[in-house]
Structure formats: structure tokens, C-alpha cells
C-alpha positions as CSV (number, residue, x, y, z in Angstrom):
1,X,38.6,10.0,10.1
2,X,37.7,10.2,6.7
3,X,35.6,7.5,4.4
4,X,36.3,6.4,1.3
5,X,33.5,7.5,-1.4
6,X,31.7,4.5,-2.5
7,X,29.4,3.9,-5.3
8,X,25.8,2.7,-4.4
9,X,23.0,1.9,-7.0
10,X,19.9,3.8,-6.1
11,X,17.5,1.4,-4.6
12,X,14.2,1.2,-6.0
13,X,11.6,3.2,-4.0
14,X,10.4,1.7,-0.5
15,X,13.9,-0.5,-0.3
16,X,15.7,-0.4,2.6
17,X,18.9,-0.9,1.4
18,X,20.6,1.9,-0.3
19,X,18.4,4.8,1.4
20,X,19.5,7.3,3.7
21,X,17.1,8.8,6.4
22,X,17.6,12.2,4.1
23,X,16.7,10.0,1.2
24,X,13.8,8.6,3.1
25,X,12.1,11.7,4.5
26,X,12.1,13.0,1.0
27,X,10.8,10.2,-0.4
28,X,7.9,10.2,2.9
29,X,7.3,13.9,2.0
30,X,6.3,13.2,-1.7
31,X,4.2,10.4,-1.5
32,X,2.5,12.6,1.5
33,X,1.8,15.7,-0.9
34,X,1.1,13.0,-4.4
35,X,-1.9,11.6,-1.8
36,X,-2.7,15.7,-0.6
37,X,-3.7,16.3,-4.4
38,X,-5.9,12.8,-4.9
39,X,-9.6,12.3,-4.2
40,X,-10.6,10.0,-1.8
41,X,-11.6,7.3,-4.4
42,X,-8.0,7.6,-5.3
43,X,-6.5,7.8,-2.3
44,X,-8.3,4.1,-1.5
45,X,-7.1,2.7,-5.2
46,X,-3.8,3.7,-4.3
47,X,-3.9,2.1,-0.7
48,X,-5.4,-0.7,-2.5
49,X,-2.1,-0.7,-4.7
50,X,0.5,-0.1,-2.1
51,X,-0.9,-3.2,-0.5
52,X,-1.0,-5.9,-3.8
53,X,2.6,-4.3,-4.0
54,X,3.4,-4.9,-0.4
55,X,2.5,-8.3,-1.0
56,X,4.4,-8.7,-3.7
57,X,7.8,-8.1,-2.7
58,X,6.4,-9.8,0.4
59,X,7.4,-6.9,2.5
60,X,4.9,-7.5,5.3
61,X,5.5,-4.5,6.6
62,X,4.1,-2.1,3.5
63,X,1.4,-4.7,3.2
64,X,-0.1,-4.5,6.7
65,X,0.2,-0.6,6.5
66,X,-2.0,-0.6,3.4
67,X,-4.2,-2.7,5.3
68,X,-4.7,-0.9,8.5
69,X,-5.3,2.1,6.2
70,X,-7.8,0.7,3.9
71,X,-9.6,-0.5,7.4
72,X,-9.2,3.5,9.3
73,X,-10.7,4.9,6.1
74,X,-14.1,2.9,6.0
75,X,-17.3,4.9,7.0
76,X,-19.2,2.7,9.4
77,X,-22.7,5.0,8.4
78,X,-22.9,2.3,5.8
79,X,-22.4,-0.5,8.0
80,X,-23.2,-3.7,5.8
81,X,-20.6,-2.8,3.2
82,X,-18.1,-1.2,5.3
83,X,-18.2,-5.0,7.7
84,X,-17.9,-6.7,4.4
85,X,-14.8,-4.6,3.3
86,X,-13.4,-4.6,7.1
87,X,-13.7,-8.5,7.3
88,X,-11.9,-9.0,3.6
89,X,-9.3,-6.7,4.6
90,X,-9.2,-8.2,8.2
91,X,-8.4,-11.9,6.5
92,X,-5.8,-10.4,4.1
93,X,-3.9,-9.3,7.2
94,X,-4.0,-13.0,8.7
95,X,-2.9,-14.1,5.3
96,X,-0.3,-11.8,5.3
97,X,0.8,-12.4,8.4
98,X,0.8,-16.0,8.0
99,X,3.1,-15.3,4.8
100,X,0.1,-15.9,2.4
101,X,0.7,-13.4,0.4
102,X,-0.6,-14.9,-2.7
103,X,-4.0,-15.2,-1.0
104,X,-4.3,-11.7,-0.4
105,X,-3.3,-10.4,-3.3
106,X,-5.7,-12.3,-5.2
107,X,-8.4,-10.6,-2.9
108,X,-6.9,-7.1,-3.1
109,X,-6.7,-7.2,-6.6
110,X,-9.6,-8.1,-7.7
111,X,-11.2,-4.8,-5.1
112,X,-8.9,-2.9,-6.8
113,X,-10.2,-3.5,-10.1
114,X,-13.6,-3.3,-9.2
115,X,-12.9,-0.4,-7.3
116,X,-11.1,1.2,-10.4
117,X,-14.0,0.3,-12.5
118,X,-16.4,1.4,-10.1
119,X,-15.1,5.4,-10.5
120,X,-13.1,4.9,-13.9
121,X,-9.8,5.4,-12.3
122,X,-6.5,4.3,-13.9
123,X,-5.1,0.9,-13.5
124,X,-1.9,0.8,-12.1
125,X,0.5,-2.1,-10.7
């Protein structure tokens, strides 16, 4: 049985609708080798992005992966600052799984910045 061809708009990237699973592993496999070629300083501004983004569409989903990332990637040797971050990034997840995203994206943003500034990194989104 044949299908009729049918004419999709390309979904903006991270959407579910409109991808297929070819579409999606290529998309996986870029943003895996774009974070092979980025410093770690980057890598956490751009985890830091993903999840302000996340929040934004209120894709809970994207959000809470961002999260649970920016948590596996603090270094304990420095204890007081890596609590501090783990407990800001531990709330952010209640807020966004309590649909607050507006409360974490405040926090996230303004880490992002500071981060940015920190290591003069590029703004983005």
C-alpha cells in the first residue's frame, strides 16, 4: 500500500512533532559532537541554556535533563560551592516539576550570566 506524499513544515529543533527517528538521531549526533569541541565552562553555559530554554517552552522534559546534568557535572572537592549550586539546581527541578517554570528560569538565568561573565563566554538565549 502506498501513501500519499504529504507536505510537513520542518519543526524547530527539539519539537516532537514533525521529526522522524532519522531526523532525530541526526539531530542527537550533532549536538553530541557541537558539545565534543566545547570546554567545560562551555559545556555548563550551554547546559545552563538548554535548561532556561527547557523552561521556556515549558517542556519539562528538556528542562529536567539540563538539570540533572548541570547536578552530574559538579565537583564535590570544592564542597561549599558545589552544595550551593546542587541545592539551587535541586529547587529549580521542584519548580519545574511543580510547573514553575518562571521561578527557575529566573534562577538559571541569572547563573548563566554570571557564569558567562565569570569566563567571558558568549551570551546566548
Amino acid at each position: 500500500m502506498e501513501h500519499a506524499a504529504t507536505t510537513r513544515t520542518p519543526a524547530p529543533a527539539g519539537e516532537k512533532s514533525g521529526v522522524n527517528p532519522n531526523q532525530k538521531f541526526a539531530l542527537e549526533a550533532y549536538r553530541r559532537e557541537e558539545f565534543m569541541h566545547l570546554s567545560p565552562e562551555q559545556i555548563i553555559h550551554r547546559l545552563m541554556t538548554l535548561a532556561v530554554q527547557g523552561c521556556r517552552k515549558k517542556d519539562k522534559r528538556q528542562a529536567l535533563r539540563a538539570l540533572n546534568a548541570l547536578i552530574l557535572s559538579l565537583d564535590f572537592k570544592y564542597r561549599e560551592i558545589a552544595m550551593g549550586l546542587f541545592r539551587l539546581y535541586d529547587y529549580c527541578k521542584l519548580c519545574v516539576y511543580d510547573g514553575k517554570f518562571g521561578d527557575a528560569i529566573v534562577i538559571i538565568d541569572d547563573l548563566r550570566a554570571t557564569w558567562a561573565q565569570a569566563f567571558h563566554l558568549r551570551e546566548a538565549a
